[in-house]
Backbone as CSV, one residue per row, in Angstrom:
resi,resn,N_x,N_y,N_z,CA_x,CA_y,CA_z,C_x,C_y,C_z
1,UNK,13.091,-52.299,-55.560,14.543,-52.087,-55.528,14.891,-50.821,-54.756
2,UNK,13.904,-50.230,-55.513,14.102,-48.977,-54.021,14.267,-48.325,-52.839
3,UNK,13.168,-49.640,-52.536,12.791,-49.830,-50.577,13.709,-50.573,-50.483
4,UNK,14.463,-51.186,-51.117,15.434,-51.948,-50.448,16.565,-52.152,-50.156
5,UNK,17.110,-50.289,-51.104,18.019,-49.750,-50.972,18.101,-49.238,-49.820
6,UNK,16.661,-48.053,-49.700,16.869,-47.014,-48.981,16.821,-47.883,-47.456
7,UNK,16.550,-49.017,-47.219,16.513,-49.750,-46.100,17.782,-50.175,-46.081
8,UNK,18.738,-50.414,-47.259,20.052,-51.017,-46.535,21.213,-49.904,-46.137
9,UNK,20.397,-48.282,-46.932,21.302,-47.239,-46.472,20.711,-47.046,-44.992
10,UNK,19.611,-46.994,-44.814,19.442,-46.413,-43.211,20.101,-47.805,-41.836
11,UNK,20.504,-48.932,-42.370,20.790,-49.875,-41.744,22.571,-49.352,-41.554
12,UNK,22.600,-49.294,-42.391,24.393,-49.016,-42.225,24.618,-47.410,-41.971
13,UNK,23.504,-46.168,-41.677,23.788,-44.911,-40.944,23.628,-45.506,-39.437
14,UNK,23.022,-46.112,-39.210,22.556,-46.824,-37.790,24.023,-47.331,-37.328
15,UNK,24.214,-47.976,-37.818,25.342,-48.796,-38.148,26.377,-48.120,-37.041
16,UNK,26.931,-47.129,-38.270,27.989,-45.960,-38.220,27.714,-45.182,-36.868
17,UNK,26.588,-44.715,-36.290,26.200,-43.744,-35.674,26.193,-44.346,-34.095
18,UNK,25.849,-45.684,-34.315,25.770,-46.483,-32.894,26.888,-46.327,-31.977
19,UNK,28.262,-46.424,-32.054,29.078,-45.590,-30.952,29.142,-44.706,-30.735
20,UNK,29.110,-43.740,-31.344,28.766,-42.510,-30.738,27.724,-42.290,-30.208
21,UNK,26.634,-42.640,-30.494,25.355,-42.644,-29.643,25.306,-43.193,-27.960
22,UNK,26.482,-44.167,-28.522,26.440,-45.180,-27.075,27.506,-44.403,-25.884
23,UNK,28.720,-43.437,-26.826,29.629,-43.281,-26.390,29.120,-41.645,-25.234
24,UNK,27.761,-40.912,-26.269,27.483,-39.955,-25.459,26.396,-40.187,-24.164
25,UNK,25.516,-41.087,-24.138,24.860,-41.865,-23.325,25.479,-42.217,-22.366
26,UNK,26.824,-42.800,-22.527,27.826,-42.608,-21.192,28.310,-42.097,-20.613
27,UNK,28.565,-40.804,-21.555,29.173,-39.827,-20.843,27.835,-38.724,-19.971
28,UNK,26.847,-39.063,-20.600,25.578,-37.955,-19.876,25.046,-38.940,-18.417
29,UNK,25.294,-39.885,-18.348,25.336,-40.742,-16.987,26.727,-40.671,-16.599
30,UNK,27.280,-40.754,-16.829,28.557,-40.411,-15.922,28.407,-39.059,-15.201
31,UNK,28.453,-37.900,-16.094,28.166,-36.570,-15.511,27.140,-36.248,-14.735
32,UNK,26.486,-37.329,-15.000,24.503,-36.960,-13.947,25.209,-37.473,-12.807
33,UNK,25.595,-38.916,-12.911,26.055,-39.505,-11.657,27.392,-38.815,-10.716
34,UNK,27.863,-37.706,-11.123,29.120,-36.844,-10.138,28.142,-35.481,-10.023
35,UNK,27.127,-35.266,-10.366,26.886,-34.091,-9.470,26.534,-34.514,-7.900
36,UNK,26.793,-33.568,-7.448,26.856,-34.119,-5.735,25.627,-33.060,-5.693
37,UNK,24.158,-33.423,-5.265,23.317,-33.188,-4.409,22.967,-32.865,-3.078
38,UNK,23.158,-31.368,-2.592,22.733,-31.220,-1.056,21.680,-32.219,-0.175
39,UNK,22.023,-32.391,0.964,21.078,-33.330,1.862,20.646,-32.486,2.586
40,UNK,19.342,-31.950,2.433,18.724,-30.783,3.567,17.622,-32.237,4.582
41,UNK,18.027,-31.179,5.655,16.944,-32.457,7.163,16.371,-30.983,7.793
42,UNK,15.279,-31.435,8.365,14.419,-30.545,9.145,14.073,-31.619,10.441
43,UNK,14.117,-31.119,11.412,14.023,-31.713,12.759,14.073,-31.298,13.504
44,UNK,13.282,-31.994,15.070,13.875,-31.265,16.124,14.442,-32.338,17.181
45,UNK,15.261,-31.429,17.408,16.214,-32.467,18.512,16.547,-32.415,20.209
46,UNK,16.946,-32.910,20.718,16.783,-32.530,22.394,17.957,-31.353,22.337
47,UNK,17.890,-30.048,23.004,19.238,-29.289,23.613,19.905,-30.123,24.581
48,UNK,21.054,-29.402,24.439,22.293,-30.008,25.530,22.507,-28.621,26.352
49,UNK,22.307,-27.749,25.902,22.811,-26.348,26.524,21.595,-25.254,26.375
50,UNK,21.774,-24.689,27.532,20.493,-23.048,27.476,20.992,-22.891,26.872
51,UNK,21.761,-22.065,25.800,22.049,-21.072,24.579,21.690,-21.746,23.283
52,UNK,21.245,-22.820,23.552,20.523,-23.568,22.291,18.870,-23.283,22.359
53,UNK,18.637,-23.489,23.698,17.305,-23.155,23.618,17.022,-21.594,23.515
54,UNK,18.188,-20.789,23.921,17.714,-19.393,24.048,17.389,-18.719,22.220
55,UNK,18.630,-19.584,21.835,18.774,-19.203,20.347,17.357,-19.601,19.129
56,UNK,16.765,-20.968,20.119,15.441,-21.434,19.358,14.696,-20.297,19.505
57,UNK,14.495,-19.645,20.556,13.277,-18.744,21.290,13.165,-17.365,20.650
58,UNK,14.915,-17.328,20.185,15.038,-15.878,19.661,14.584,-15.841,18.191
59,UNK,14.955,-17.108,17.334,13.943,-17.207,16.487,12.686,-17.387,16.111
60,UNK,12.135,-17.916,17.201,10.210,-18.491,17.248,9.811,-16.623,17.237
61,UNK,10.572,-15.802,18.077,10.271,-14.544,18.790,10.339,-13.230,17.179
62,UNK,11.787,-13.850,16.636,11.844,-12.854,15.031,10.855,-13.165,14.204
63,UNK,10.165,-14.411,13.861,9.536,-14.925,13.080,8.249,-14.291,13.032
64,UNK,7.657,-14.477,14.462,6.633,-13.636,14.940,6.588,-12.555,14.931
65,UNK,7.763,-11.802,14.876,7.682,-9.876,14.801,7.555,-9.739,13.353
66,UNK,8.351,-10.636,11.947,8.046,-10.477,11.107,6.679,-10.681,10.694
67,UNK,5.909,-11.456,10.978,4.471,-11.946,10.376,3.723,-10.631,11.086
68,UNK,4.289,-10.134,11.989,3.496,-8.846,12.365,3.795,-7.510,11.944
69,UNK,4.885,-7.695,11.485,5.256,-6.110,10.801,4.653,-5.444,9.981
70,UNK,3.406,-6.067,9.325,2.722,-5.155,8.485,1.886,-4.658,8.876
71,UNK,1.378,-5.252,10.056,0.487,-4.758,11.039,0.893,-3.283,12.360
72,UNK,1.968,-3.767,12.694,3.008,-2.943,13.251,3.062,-1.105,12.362
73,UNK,3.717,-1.762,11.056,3.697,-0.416,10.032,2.290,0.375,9.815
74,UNK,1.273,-0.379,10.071,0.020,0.515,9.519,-0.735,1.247,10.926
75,UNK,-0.301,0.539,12.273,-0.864,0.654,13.574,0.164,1.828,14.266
76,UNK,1.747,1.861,13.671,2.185,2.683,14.870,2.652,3.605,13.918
77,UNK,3.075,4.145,12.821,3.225,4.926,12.002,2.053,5.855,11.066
78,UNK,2.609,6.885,10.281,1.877,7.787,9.661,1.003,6.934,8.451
79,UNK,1.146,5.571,7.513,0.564,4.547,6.783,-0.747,5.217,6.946
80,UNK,-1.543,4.997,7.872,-2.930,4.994,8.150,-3.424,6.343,7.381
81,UNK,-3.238,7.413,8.371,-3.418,8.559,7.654,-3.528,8.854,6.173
82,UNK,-2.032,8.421,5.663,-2.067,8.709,4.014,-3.033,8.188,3.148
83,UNK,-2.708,6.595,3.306,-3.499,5.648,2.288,-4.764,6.322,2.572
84,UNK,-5.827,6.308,3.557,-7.148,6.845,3.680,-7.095,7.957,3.010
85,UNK,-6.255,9.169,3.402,-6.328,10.237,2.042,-6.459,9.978,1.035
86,UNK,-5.610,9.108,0.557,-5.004,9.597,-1.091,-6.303,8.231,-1.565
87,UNK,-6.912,7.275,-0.652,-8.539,6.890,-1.257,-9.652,7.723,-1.475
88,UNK,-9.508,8.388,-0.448,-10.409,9.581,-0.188,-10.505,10.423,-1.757
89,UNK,-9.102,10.791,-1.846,-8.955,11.464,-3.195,-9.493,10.899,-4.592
90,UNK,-9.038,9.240,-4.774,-9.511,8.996,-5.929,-10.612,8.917,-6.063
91,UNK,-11.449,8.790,-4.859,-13.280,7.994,-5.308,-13.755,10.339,-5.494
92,UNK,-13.086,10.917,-4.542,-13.528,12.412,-5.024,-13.745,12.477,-6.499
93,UNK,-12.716,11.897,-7.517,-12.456,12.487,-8.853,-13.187,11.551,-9.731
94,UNK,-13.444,10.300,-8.869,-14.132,9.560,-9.633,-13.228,8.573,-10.795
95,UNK,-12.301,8.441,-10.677,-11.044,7.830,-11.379,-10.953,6.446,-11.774
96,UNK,-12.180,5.759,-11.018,-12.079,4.125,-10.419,-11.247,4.143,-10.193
97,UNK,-10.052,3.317,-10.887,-8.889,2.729,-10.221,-7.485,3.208,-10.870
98,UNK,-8.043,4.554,-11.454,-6.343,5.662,-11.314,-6.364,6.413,-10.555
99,UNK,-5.223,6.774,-9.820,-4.022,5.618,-9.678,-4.438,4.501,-9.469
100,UNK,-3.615,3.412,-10.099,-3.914,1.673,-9.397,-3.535,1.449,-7.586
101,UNK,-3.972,0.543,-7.091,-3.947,0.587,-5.517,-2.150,0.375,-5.268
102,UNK,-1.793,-0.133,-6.240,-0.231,-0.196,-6.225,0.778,0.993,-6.077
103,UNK,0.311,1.892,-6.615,0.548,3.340,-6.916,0.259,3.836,-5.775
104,UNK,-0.417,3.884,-5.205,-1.074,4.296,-3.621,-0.448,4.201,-2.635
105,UNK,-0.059,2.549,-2.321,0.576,1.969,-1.370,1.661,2.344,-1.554
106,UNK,2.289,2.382,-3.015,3.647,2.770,-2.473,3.971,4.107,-2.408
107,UNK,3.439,5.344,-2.905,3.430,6.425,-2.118,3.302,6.821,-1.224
108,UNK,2.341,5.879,-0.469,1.949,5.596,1.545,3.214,5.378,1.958
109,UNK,3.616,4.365,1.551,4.850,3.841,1.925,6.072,5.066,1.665
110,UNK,6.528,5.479,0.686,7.660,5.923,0.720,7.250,7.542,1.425
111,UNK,5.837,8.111,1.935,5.939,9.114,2.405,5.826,8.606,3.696
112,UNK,5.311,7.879,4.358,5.527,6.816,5.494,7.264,6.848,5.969
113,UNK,7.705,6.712,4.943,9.369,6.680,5.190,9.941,7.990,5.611
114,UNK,9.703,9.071,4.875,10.043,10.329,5.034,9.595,10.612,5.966
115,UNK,8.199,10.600,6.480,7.270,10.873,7.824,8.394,10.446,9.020
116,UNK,8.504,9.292,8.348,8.873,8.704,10.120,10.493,8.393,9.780
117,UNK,11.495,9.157,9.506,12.775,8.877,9.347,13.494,9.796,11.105
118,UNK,12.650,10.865,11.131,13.776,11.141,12.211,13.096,10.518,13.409
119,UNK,12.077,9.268,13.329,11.538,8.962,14.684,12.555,7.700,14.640
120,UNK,12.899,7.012,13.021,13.875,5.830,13.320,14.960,6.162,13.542
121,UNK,16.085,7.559,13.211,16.740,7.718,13.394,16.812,7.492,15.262
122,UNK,16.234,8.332,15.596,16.265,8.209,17.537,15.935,6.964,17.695
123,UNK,15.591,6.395,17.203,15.251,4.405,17.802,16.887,4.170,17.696
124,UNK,17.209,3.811,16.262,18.660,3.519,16.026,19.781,3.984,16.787
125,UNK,19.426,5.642,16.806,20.705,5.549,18.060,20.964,5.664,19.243
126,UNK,19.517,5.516,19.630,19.696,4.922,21.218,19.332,4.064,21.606
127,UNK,19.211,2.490,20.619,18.057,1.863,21.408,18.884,0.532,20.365
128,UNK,19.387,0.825,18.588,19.855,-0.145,18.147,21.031,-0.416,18.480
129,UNK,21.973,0.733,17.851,23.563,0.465,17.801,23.700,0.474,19.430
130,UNK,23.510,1.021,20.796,23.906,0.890,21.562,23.871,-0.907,21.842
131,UNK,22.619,-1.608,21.239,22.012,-2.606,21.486,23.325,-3.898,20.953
132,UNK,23.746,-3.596,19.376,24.419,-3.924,18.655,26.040,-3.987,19.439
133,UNK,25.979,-3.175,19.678,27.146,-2.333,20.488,27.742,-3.213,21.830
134,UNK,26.465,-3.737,22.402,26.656,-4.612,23.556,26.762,-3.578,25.092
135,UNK,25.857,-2.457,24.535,26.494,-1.504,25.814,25.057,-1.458,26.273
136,UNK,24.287,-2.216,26.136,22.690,-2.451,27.146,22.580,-3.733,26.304
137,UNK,20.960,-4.184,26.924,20.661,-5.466,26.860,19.196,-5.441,26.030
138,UNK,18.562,-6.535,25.521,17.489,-6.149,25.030,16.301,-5.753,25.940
139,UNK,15.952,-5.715,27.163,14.768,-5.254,27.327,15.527,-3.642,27.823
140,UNK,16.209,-3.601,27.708,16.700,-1.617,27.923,16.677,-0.945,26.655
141,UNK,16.682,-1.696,25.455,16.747,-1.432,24.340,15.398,-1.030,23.379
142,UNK,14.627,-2.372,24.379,12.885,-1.901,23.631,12.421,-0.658,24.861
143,UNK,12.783,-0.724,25.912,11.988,0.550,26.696,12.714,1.897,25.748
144,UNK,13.904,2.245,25.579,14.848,3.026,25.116,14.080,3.432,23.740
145,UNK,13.710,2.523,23.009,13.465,2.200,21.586,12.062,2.873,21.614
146,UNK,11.790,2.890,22.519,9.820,2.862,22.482,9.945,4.624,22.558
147,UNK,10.471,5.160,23.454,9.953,6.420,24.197,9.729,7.159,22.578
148,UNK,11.152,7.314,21.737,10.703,8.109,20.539,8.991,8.150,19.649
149,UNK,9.023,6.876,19.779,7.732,6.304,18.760,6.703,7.056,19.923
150,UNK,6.498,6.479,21.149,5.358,6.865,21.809,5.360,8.603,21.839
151,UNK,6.142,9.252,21.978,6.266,10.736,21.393,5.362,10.787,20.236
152,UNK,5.957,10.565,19.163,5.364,10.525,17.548,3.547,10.496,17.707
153,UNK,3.446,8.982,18.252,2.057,9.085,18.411,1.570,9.823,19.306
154,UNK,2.134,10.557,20.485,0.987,11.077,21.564,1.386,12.673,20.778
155,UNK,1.797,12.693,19.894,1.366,14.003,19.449,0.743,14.105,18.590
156,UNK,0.260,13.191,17.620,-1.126,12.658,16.987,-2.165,12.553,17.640
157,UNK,-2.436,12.419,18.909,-3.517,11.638,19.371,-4.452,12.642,20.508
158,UNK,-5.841,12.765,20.639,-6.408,13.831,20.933,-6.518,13.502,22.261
159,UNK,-6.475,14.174,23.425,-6.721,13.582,24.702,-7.985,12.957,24.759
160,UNK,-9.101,13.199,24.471,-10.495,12.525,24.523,-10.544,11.435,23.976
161,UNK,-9.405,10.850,23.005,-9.413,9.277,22.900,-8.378,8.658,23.662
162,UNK,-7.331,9.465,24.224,-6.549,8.648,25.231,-7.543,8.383,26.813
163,UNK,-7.830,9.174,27.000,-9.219,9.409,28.022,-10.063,8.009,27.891
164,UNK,-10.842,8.055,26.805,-12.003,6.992,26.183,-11.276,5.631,26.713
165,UNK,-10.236,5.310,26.226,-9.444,4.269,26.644,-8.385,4.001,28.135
166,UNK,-8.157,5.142,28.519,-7.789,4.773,30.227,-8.998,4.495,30.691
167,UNK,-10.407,5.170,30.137,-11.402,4.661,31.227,-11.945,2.994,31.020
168,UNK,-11.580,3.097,29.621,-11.867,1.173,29.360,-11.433,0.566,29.938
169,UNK,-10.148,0.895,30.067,-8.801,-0.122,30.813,-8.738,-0.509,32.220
170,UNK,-9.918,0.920,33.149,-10.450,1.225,34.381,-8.810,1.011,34.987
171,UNK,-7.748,1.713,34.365,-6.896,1.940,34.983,-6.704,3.141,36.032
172,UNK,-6.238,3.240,37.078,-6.005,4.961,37.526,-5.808,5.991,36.298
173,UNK,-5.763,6.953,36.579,-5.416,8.190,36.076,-4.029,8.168,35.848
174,UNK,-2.915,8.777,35.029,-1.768,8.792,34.855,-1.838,10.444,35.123
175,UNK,-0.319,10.497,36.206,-0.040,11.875,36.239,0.852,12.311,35.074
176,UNK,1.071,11.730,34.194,1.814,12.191,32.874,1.365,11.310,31.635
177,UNK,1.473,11.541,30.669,2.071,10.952,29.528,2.848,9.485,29.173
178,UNK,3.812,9.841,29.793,4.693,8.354,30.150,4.535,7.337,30.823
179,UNK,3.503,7.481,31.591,3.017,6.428,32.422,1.645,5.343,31.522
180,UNK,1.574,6.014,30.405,0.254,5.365,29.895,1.072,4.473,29.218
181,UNK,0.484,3.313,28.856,1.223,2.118,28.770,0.921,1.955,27.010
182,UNK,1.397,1.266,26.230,1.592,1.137,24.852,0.417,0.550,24.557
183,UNK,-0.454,-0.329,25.308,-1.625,-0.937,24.651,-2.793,0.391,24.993
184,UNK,-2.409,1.550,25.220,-3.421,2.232,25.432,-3.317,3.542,24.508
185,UNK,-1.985,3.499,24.441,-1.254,4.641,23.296,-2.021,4.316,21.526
186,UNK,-1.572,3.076,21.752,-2.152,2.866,20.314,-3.007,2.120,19.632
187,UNK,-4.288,2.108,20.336,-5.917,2.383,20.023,-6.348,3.711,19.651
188,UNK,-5.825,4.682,20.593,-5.950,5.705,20.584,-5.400,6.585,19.698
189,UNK,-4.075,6.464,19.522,-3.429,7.405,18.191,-4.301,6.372,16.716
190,UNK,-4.923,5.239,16.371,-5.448,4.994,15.549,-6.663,5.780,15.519
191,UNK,-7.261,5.953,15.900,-8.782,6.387,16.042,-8.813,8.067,15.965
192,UNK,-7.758,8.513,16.134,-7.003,9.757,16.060,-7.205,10.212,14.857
193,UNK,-5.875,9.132,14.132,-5.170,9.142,12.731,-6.574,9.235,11.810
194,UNK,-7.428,7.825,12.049,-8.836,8.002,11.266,-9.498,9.369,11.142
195,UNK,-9.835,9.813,12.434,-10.536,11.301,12.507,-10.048,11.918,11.700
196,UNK,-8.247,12.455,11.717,-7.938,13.383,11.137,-8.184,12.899,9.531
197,UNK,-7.702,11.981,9.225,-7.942,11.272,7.867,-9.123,11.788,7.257
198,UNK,-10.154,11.255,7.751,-11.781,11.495,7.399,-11.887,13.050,7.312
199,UNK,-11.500,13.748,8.491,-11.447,15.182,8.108,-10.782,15.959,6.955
200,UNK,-9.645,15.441,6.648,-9.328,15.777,5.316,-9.914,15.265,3.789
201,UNK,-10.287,13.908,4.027,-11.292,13.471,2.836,-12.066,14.526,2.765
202,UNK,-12.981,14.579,3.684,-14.623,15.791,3.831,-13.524,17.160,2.621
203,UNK,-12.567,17.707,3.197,-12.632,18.850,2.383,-11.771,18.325,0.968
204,UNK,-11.402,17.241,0.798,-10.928,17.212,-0.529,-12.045,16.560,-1.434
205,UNK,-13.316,16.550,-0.607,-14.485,15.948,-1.140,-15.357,17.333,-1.789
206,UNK,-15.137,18.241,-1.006,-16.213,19.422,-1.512,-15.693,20.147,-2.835
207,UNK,-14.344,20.973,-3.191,-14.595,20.938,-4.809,-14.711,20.352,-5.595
208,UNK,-14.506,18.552,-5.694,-15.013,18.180,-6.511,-16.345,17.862,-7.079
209,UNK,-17.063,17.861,-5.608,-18.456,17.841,-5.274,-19.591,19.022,-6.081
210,UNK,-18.564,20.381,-6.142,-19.204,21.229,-7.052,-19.361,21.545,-8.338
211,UNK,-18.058,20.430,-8.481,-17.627,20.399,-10.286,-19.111,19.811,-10.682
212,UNK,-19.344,18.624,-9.904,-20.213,17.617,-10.116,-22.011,18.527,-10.052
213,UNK,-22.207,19.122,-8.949,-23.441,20.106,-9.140,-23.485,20.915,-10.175
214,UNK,-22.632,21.609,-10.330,-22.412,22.414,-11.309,-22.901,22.098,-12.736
215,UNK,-22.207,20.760,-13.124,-22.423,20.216,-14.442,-23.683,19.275,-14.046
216,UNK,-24.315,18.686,-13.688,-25.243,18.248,-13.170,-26.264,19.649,-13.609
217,UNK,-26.260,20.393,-12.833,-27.538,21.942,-12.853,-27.036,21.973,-14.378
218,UNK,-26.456,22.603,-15.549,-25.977,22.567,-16.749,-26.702,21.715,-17.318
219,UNK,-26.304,19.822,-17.412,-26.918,19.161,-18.250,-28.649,19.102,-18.312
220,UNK,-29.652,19.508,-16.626,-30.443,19.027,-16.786,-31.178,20.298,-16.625
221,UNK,-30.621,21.649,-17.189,-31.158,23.124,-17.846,-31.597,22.753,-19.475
222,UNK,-30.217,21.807,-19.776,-29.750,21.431,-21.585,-31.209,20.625,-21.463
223,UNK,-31.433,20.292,-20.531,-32.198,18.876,-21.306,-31.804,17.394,-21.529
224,UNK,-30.660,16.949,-21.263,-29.272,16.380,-21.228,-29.734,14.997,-19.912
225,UNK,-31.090,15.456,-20.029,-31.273,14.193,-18.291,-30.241,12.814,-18.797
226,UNK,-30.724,12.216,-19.835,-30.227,10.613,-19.925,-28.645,10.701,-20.284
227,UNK,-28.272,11.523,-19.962,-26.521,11.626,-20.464,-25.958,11.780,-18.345
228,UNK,-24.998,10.290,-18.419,-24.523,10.670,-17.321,-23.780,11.313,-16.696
229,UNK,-24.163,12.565,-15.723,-22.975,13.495,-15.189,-22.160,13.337,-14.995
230,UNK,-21.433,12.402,-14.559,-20.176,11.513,-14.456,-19.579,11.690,-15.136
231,UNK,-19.895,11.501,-16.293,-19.279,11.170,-17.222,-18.370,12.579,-18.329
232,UNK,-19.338,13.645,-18.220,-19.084,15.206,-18.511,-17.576,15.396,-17.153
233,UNK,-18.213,15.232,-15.875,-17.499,16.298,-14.780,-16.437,15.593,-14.994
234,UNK,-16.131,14.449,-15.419,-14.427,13.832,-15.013,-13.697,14.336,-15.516
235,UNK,-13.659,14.727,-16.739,-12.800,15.823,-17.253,-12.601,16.870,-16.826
236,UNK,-13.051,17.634,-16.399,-13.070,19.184,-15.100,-12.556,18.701,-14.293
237,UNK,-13.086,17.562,-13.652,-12.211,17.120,-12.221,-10.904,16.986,-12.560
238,UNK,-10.853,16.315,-13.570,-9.506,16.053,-13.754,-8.351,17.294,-14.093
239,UNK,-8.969,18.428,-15.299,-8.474,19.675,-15.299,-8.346,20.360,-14.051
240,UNK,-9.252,20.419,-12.954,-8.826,21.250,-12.310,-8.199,20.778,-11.212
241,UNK,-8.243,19.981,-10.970,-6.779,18.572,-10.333,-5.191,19.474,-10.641
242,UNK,-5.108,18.905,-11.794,-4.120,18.893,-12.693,-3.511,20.705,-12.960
243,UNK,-4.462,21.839,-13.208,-4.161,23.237,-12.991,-3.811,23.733,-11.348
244,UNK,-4.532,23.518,-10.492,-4.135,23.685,-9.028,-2.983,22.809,-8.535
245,UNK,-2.060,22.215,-9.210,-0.984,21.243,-8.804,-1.656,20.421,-7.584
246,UNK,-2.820,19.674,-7.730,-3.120,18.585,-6.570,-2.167,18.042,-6.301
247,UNK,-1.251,17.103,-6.801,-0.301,16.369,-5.941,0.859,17.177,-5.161
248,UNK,1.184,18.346,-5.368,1.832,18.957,-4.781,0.945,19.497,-3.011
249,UNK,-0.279,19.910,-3.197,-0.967,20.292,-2.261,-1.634,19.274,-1.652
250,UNK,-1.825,18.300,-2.234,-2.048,17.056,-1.449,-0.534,16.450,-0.289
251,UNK,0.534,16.617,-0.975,1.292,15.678,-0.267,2.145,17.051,0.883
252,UNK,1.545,17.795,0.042,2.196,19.329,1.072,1.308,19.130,2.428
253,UNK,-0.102,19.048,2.526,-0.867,19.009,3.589,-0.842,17.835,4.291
254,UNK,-0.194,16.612,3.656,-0.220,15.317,4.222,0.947,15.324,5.374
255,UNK,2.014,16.365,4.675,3.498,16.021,5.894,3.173,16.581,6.961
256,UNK,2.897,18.449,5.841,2.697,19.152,7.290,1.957,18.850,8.230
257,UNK,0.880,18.131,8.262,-0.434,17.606,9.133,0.137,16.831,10.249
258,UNK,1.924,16.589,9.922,2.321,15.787,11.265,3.611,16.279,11.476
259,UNK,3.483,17.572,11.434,5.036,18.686,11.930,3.864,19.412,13.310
């Protein structure tokens, strides 16, 4: 009697519930069916006019400067220099991976920015807004655009590697500066940037280097052989990091190194 209640109550909630069930089912297809869906097409089609094709070219041409810009940023700017320091620095202290490489890059980067703000400023205003402006054309704009940057680097760059590379190139001799052409500028200010780089590792390598002798001669006076030095000096390294304001004298020697 039971089951055969509770079966004739759930027959008649069914019952009751069935238009409305039916009534919202219509309305959630109705509403699916009026959203209007974008039609995206990808294709290519014949031009009717040069300014169609010029406009394709100018994009094939941005696309390509973007996929190269990171390459661009680390090859013609101060990037190179830093990041190699401030690696240089962590494997000195022995840190593994404090700072994280994230931390790194973007301190490269935002002193990268500061480094090179008054070389973009002179791009921008003689080479963009005039560009923008419509008062030159683009190839007056990249020669215009260039001279600042090639400055920047040929005052980075040691004559004996601009040398090394005019003689690769078995180009003549240049009676100036300005005549050396951009694929020769910057091989050379890289190989530069490295030197100086590496040269500053070497001395941010030697006090920590003594923390490390130091406690090293100490543990194995103690007796202390199977205890790893490493493991004692990181703390000193790290104190005396941290008392000499390293990041201040680190990023002090990093700017000035390109005034």
């Amino acid at each position: 009697m039971n089951r055969a209640l509770k079966g004739i109550l759930l027959v008649a909630l069914l019952a009751a519930f069935a238009p409305a069930l039916a009534h919202a089912q219509g309305a959630a297809s109705t509403g699916a069916a009026s959203i209007a869906l974008p039609k995206i097409t990808l294709g290519v089609e014949q031009s009717h006019s040069p300014g169609q094709v010029s406009t394709s070219l100018q994009l094939l041409l941005l696309f390509s400067v973007l996929s190269l810009a990171p390459a661009l940023l680390i090859m013609l700017t101060s990037f190179t220099r830093i990041i190699v320091v401030l690696s240089f620095l962590r494997q000195a202290m022995s840190t593994q991976q404090m700072p994280p490489n994230q931390v790194l890059i973007s301190l490269a980067l935002f002193l990268t920015y500061f480094i090179m703000a008054p070389v973009w400023n002179q791009i921008n205003d003689k080479a963009v807004a005039p560009l923008l402006a419509g008062k030159i054309n683009q190839a007056q704009a990249l020669q215009v655009g260039s001279v600042p940057l090639r400055e920047f680097m040929l005052r980075q760059t040691r004559e004996k590697d601009l040398a090394l590379f005019v003689s690769l190139s078995h180009m003549p001799a240049p009676k100036n500066a300005s005549e050396l052409p951009m694929s020769t500028v910057i091989p050379a200010f890289m190989i530069s940037e490295l030197r100086t780089a590496f040269q500053m590792g070497f001395v941010i390598y030697l006090p920590f280097l003594i923390v490390d002798m130091v406690v090293s001669s100490v543990l194995m006076s103690m007796g202390m052989m199977m205890l790893p030095p490493a493991m004692i000096s990181l703390p000193f390294k790290i104190l005396l990091f941290v008392l000499v304001d390293g990041w201040h004298l680190i990023v002090r020697s990093l700017v000035m190194s390109f005034r």
